[in-house]
mmCIF file as gemmi writes it, N, C-alpha and C atoms, coordinates in Angstrom:
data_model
loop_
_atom_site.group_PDB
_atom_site.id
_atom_site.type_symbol
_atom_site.label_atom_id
_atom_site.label_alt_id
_atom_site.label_comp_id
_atom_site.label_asym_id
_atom_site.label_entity_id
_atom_site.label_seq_id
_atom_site.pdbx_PDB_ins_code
_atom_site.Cartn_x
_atom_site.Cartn_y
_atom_site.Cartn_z
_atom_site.occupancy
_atom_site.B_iso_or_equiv
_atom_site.pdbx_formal_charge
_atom_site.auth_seq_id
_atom_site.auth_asym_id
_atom_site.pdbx_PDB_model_num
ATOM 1 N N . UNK Axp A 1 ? -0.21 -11.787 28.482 1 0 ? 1 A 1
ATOM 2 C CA . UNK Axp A 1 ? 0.094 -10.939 27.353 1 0 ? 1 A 1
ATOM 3 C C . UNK Axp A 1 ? -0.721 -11.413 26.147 1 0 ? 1 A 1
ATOM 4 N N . UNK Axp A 2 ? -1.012 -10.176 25.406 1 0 ? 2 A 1
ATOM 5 C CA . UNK Axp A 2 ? -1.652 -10.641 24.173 1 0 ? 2 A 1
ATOM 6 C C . UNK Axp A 2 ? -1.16 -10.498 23.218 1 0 ? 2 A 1
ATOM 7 N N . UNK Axp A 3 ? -1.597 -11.27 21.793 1 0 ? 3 A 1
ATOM 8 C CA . UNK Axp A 3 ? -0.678 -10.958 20.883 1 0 ? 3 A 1
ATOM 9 C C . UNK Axp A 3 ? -1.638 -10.644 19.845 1 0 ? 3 A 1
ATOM 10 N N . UNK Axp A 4 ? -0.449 -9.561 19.081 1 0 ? 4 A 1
ATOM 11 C CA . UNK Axp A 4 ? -1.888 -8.734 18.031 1 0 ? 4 A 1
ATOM 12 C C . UNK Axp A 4 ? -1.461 -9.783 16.895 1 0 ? 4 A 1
ATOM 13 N N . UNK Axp A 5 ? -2.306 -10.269 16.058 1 0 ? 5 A 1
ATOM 14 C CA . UNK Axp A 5 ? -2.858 -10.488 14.753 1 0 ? 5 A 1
ATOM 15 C C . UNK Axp A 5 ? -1.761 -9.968 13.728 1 0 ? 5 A 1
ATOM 16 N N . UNK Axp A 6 ? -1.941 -8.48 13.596 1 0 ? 6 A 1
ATOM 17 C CA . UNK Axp A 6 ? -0.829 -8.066 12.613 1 0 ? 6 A 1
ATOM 18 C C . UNK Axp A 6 ? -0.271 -6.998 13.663 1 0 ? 6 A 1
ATOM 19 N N . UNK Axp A 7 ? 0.907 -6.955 12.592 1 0 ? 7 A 1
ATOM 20 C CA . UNK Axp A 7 ? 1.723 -6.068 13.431 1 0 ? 7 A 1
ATOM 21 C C . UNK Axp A 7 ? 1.365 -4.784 13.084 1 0 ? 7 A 1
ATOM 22 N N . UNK Axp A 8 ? 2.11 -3.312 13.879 1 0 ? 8 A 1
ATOM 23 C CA . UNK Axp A 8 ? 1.736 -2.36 13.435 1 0 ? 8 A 1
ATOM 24 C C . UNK Axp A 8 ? 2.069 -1.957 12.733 1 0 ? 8 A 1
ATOM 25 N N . UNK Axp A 9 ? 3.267 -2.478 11.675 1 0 ? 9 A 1
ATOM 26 C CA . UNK Axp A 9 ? 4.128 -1.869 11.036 1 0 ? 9 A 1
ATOM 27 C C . UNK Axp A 9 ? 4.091 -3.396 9.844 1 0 ? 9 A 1
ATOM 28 N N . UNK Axp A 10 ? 3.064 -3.554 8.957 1 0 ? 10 A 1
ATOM 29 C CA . UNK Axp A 10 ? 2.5 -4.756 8.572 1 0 ? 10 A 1
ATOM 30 C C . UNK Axp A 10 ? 3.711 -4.04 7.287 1 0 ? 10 A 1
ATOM 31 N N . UNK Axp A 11 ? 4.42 -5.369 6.544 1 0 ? 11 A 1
ATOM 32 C CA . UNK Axp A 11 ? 5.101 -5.947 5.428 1 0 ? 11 A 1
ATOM 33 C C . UNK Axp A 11 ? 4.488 -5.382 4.351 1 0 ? 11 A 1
ATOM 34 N N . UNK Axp A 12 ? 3.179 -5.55 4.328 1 0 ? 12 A 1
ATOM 35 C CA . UNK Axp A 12 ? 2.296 -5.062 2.557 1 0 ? 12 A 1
ATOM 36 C C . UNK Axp A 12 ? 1.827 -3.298 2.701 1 0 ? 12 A 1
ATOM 37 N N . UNK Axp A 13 ? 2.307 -2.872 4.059 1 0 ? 13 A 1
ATOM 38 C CA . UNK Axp A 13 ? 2.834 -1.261 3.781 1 0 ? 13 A 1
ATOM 39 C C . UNK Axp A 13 ? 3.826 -0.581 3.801 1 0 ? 13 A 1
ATOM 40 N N . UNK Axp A 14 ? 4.964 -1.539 3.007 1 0 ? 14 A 1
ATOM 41 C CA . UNK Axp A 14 ? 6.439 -1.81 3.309 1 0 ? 14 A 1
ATOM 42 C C . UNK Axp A 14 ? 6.413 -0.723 1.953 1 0 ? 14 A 1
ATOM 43 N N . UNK Axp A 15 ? 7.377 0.212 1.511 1 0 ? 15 A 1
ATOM 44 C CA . UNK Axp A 15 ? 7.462 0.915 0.313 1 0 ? 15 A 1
ATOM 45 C C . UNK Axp A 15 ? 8.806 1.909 -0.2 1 0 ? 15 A 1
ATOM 46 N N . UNK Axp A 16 ? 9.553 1.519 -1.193 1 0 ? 16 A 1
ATOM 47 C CA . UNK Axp A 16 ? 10.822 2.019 -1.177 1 0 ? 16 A 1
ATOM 48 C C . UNK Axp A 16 ? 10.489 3.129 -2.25 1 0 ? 16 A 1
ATOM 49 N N . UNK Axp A 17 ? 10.58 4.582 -2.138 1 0 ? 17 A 1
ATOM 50 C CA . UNK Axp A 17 ? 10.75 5.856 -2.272 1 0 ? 17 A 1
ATOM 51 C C . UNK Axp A 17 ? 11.661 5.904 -3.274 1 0 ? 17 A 1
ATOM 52 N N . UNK Axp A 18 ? 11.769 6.501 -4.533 1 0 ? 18 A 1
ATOM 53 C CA . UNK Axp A 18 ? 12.967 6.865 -5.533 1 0 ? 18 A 1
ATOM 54 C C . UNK Axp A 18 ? 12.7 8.14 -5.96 1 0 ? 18 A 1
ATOM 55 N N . UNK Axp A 19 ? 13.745 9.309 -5.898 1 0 ? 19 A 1
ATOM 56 C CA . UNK Axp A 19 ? 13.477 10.379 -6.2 1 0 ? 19 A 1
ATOM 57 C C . UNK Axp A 19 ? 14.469 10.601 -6.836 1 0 ? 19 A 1
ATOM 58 N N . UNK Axp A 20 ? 13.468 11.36 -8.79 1 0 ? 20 A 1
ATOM 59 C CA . UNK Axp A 20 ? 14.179 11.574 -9.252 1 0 ? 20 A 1
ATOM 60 C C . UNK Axp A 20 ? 15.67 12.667 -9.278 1 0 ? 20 A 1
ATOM 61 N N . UNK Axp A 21 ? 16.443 12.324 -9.8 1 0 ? 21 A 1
ATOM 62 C CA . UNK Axp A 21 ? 17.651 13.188 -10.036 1 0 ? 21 A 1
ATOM 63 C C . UNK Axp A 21 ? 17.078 15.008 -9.863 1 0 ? 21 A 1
ATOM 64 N N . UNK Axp A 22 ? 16.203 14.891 -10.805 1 0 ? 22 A 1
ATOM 65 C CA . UNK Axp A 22 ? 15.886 16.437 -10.898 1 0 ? 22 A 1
ATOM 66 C C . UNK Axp A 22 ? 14.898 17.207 -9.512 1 0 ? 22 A 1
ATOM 67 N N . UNK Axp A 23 ? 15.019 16.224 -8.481 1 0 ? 23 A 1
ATOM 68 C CA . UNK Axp A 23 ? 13.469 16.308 -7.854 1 0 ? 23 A 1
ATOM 69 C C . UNK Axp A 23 ? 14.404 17.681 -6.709 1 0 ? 23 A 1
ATOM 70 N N . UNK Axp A 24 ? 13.566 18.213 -6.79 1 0 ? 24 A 1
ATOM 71 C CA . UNK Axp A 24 ? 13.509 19.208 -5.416 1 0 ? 24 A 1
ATOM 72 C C . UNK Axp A 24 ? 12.731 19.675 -4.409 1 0 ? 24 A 1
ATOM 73 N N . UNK Axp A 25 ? 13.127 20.48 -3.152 1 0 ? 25 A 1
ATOM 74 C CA . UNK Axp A 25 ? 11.821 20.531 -2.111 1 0 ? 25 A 1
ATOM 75 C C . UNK Axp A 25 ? 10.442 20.992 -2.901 1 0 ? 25 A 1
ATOM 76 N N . UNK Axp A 26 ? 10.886 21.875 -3.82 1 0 ? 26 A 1
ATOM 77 C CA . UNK Axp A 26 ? 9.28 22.237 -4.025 1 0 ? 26 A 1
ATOM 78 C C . UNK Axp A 26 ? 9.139 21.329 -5.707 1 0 ? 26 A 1
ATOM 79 N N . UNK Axp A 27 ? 9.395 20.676 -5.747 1 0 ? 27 A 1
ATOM 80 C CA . UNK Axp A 27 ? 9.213 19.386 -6.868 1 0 ? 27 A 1
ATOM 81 C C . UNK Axp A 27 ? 9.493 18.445 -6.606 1 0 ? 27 A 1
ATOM 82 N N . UNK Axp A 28 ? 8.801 17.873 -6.375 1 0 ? 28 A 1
ATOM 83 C CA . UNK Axp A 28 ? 8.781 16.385 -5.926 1 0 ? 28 A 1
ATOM 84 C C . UNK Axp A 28 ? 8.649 15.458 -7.225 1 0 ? 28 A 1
ATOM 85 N N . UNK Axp A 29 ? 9.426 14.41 -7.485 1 0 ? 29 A 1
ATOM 86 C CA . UNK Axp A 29 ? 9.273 13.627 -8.412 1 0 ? 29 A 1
ATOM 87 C C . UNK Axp A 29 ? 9.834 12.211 -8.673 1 0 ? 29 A 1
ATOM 88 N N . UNK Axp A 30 ? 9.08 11.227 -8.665 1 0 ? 30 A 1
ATOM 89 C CA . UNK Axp A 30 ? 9.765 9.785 -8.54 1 0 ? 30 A 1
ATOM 90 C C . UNK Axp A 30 ? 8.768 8.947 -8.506 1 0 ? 30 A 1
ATOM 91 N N . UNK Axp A 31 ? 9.423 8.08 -8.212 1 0 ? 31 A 1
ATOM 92 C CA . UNK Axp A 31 ? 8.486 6.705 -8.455 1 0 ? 31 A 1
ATOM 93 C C . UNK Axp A 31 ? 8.357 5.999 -6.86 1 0 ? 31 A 1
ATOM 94 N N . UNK Axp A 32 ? 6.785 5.122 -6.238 1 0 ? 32 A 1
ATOM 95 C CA . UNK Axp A 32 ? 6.805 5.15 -5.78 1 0 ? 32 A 1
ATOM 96 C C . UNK Axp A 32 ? 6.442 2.989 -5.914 1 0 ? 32 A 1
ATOM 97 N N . UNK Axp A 33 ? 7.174 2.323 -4.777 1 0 ? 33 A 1
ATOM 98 C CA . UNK Axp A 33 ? 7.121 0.87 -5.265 1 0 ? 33 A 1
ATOM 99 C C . UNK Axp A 33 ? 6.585 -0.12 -3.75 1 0 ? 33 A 1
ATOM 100 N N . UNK Axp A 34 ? 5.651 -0.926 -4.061 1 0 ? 34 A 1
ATOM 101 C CA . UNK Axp A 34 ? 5.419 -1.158 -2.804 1 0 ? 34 A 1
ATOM 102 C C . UNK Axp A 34 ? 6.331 -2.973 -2.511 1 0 ? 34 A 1
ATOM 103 N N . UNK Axp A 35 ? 6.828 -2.832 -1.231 1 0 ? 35 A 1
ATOM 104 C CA . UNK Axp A 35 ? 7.919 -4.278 -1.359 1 0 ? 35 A 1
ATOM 105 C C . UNK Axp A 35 ? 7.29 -5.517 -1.575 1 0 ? 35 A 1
ATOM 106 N N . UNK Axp A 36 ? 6.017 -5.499 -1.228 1 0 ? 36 A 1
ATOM 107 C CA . UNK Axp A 36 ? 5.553 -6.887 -1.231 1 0 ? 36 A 1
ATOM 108 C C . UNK Axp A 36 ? 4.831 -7.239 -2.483 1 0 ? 36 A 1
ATOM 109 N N . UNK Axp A 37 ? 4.045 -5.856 -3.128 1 0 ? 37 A 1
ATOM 110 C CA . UNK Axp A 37 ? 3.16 -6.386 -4.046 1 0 ? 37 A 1
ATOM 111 C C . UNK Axp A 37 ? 3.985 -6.157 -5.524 1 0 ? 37 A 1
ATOM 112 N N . UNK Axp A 38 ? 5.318 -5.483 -5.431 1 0 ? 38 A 1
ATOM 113 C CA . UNK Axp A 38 ? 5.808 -4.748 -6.486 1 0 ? 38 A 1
ATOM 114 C C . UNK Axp A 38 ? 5.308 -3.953 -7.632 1 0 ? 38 A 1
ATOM 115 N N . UNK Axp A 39 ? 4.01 -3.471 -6.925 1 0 ? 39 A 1
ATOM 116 C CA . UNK Axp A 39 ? 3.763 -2.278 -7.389 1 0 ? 39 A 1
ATOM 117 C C . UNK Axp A 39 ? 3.922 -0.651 -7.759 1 0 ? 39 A 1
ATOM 118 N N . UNK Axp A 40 ? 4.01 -0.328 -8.541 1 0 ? 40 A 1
ATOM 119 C CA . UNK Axp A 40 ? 4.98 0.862 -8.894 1 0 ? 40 A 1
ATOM 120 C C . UNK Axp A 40 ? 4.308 1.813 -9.428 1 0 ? 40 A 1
ATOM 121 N N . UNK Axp A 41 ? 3.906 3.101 -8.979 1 0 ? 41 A 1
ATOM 122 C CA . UNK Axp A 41 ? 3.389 4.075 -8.835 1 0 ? 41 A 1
ATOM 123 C C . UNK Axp A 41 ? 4.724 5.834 -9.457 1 0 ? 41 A 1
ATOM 124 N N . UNK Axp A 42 ? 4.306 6.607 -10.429 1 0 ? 42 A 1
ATOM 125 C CA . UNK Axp A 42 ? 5.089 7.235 -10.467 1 0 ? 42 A 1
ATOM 126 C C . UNK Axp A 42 ? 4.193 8.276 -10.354 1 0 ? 42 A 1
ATOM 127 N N . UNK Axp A 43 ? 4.988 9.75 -9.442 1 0 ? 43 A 1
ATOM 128 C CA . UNK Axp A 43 ? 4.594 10.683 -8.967 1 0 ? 43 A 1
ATOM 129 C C . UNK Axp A 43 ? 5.13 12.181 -9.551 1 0 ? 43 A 1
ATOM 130 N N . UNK Axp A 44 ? 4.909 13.474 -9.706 1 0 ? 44 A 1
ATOM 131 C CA . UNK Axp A 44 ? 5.206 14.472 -10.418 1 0 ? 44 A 1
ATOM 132 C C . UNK Axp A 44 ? 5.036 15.769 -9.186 1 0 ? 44 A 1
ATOM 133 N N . UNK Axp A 45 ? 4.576 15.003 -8.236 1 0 ? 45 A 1
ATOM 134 C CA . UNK Axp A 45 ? 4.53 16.248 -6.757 1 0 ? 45 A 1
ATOM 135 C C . UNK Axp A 45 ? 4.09 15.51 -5.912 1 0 ? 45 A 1
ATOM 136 N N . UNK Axp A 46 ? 4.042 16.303 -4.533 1 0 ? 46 A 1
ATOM 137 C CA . UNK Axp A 46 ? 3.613 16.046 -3.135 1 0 ? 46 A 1
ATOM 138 C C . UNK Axp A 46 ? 2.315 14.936 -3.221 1 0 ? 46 A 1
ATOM 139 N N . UNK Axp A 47 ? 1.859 16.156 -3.699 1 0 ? 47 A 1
ATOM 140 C CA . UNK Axp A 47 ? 0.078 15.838 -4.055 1 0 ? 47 A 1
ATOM 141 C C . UNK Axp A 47 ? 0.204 13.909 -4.673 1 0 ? 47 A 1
ATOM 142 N N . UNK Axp A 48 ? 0.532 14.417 -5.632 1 0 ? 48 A 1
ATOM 143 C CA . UNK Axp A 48 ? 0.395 13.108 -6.12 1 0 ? 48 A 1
ATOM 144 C C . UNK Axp A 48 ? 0.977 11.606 -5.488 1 0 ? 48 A 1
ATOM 145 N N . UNK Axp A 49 ? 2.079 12.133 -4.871 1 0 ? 49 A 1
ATOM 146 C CA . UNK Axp A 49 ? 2.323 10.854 -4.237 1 0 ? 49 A 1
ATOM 147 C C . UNK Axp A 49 ? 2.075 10.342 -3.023 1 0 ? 49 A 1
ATOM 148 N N . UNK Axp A 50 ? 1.365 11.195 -2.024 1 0 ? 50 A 1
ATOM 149 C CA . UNK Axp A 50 ? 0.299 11.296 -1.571 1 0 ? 50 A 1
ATOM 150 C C . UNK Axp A 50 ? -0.904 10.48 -1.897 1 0 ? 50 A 1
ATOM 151 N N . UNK Axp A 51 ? -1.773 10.929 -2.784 1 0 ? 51 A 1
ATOM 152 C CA . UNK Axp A 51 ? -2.286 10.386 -3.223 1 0 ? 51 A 1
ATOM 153 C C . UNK Axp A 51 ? -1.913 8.69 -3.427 1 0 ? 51 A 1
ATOM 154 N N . UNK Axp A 52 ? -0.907 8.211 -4.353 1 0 ? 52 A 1
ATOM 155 C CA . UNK Axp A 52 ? -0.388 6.816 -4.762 1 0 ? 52 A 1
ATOM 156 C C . UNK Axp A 52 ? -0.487 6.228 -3.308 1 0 ? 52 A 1
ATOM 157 N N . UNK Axp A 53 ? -0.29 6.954 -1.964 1 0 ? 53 A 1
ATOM 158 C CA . UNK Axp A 53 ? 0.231 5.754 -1.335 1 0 ? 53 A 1
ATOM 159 C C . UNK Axp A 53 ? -1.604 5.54 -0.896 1 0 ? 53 A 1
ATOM 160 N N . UNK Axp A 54 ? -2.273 6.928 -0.506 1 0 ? 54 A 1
ATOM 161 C CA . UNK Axp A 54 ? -4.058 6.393 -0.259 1 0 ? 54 A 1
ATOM 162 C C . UNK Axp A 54 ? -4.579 5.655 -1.005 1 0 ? 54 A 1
ATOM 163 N N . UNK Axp A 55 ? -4.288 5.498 -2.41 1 0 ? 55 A 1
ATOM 164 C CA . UNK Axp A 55 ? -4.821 4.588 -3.627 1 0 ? 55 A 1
ATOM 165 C C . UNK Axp A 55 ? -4.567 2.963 -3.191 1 0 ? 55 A 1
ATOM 166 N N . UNK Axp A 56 ? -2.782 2.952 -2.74 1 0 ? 56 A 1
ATOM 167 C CA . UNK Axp A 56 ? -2.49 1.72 -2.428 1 0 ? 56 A 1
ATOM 168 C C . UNK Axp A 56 ? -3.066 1.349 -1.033 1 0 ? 56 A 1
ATOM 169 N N . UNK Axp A 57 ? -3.166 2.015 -0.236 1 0 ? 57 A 1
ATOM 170 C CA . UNK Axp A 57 ? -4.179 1.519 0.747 1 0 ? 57 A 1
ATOM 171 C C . UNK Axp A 57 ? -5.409 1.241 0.831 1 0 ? 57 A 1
ATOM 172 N N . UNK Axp A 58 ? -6.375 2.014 0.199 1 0 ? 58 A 1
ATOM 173 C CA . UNK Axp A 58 ? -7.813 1.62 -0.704 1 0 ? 58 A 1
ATOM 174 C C . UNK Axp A 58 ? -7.76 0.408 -1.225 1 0 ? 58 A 1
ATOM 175 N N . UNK Axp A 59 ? -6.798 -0.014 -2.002 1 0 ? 59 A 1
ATOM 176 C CA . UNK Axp A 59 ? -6.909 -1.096 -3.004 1 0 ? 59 A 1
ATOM 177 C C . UNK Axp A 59 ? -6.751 -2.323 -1.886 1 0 ? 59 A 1
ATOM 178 N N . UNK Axp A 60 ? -5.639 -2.045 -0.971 1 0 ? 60 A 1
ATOM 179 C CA . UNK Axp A 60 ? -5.063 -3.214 0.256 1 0 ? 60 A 1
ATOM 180 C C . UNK Axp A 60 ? -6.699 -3.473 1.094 1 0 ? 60 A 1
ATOM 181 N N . UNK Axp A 61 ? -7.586 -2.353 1.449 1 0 ? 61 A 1
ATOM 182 C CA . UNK Axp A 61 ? -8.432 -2.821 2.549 1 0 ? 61 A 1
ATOM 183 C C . UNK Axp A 61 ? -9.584 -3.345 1.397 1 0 ? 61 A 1
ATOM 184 N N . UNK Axp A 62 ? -9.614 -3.106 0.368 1 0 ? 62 A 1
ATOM 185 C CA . UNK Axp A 62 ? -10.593 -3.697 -0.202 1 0 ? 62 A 1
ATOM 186 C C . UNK Axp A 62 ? -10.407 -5.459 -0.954 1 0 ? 62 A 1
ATOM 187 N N . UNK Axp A 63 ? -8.98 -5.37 -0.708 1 0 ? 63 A 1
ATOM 188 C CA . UNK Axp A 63 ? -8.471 -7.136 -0.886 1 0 ? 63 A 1
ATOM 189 C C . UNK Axp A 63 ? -8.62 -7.866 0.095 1 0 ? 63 A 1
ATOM 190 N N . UNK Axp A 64 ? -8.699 -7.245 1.439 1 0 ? 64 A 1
ATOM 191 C CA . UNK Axp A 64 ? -9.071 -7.479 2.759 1 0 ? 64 A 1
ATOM 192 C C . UNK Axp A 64 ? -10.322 -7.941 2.832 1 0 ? 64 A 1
ATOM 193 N N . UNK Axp A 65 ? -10.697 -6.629 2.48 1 0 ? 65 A 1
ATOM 194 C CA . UNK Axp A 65 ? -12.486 -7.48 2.148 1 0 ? 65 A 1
ATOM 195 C C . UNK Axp A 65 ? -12.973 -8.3 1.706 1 0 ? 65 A 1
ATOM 196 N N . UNK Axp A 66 ? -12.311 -8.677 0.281 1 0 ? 66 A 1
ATOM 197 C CA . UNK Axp A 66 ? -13.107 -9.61 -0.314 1 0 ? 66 A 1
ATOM 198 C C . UNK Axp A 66 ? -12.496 -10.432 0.066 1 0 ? 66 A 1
ATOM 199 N N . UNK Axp A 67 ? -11.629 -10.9 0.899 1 0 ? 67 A 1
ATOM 200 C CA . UNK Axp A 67 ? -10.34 -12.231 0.957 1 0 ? 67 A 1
ATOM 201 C C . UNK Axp A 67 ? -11.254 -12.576 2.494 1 0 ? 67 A 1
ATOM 202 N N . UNK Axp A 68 ? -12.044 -11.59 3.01 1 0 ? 68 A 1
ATOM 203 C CA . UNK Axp A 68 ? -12.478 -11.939 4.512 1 0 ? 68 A 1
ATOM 204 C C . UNK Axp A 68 ? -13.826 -12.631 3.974 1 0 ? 68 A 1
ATOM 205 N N . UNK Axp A 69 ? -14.481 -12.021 3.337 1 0 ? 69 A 1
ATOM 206 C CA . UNK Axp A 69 ? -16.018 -12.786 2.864 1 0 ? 69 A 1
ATOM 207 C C . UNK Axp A 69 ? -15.953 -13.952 2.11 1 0 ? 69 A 1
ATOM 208 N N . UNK Axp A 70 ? -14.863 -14.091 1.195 1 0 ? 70 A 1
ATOM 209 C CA . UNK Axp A 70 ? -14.117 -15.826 0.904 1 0 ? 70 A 1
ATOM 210 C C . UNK Axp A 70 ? -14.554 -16.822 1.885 1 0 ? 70 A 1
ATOM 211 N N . UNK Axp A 71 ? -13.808 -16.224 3.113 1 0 ? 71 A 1
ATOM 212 C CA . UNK Axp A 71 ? -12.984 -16.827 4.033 1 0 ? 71 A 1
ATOM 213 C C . UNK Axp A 71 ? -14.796 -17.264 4.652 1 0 ? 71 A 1
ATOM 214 N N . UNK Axp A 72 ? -15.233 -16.231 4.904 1 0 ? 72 A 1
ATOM 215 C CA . UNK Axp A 72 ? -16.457 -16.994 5.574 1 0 ? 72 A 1
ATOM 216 C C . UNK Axp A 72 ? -17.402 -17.393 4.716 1 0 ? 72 A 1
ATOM 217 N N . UNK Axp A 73 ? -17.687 -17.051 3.806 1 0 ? 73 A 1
ATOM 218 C CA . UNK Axp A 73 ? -18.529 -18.064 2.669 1 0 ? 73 A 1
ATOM 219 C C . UNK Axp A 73 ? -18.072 -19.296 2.977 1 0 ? 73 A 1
ATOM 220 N N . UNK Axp A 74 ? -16.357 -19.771 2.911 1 0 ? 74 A 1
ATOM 221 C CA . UNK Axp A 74 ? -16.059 -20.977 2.707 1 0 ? 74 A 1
ATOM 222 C C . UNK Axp A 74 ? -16.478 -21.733 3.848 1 0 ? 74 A 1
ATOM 223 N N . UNK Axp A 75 ? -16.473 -21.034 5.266 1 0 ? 75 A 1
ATOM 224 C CA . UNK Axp A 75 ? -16.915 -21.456 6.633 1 0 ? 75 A 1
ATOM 225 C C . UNK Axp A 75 ? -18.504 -21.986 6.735 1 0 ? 75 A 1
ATOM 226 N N . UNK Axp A 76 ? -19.07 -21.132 5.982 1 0 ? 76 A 1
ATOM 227 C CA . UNK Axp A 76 ? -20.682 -21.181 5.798 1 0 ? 76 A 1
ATOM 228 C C . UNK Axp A 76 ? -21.175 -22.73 4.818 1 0 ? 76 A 1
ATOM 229 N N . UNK Axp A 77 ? -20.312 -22.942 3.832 1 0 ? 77 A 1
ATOM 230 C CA . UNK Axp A 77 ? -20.418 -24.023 2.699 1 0 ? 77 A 1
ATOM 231 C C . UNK Axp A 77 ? -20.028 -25.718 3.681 1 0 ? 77 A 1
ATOM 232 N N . UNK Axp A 78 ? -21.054 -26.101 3.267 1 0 ? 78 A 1
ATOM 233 C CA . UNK Axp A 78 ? -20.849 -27.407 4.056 1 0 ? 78 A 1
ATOM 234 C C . UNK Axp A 78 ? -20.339 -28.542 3.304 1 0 ? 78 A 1
């Protein structure tokens, strides 16, 4: 058996949903918070919060990135 690296259901795309009081099916409205980084995103429709969560994933693979080229620079440095 092998074992994956990360899981599929990784912690830093963990995210608790708050919808406002006034929010309805065709209005969507609330705030959107991610568990690990406690980042907090507020939304005014679909669209937009939508959007917040692709933003927070953009931002996650590009911390990835630079945290991976660290990682081997530091491997490379003698």
């Amino acid at each position: 058996m092998t074992l994956k690296s990360e899981s599929t259901y990784p912690s830093r795309r963990a995210y608790v949903l708050k919808l406002r009081s006034d929010a309805g099916p065709n209005a969507l409205a609330g705030r959107l918070e991610n568990l690990v980084t406690g980042g907090q995103r507020e939304f005014a429709s679909g669209h937009e919060l939508l959007e917040s969560i692709a933003s927070d994933l953009q931002a996650s693979a590009a911390e990835r990135s630079a945290e991976a080229a660290y990682i081997d620079q530091q491997r490379k440095t003698p």
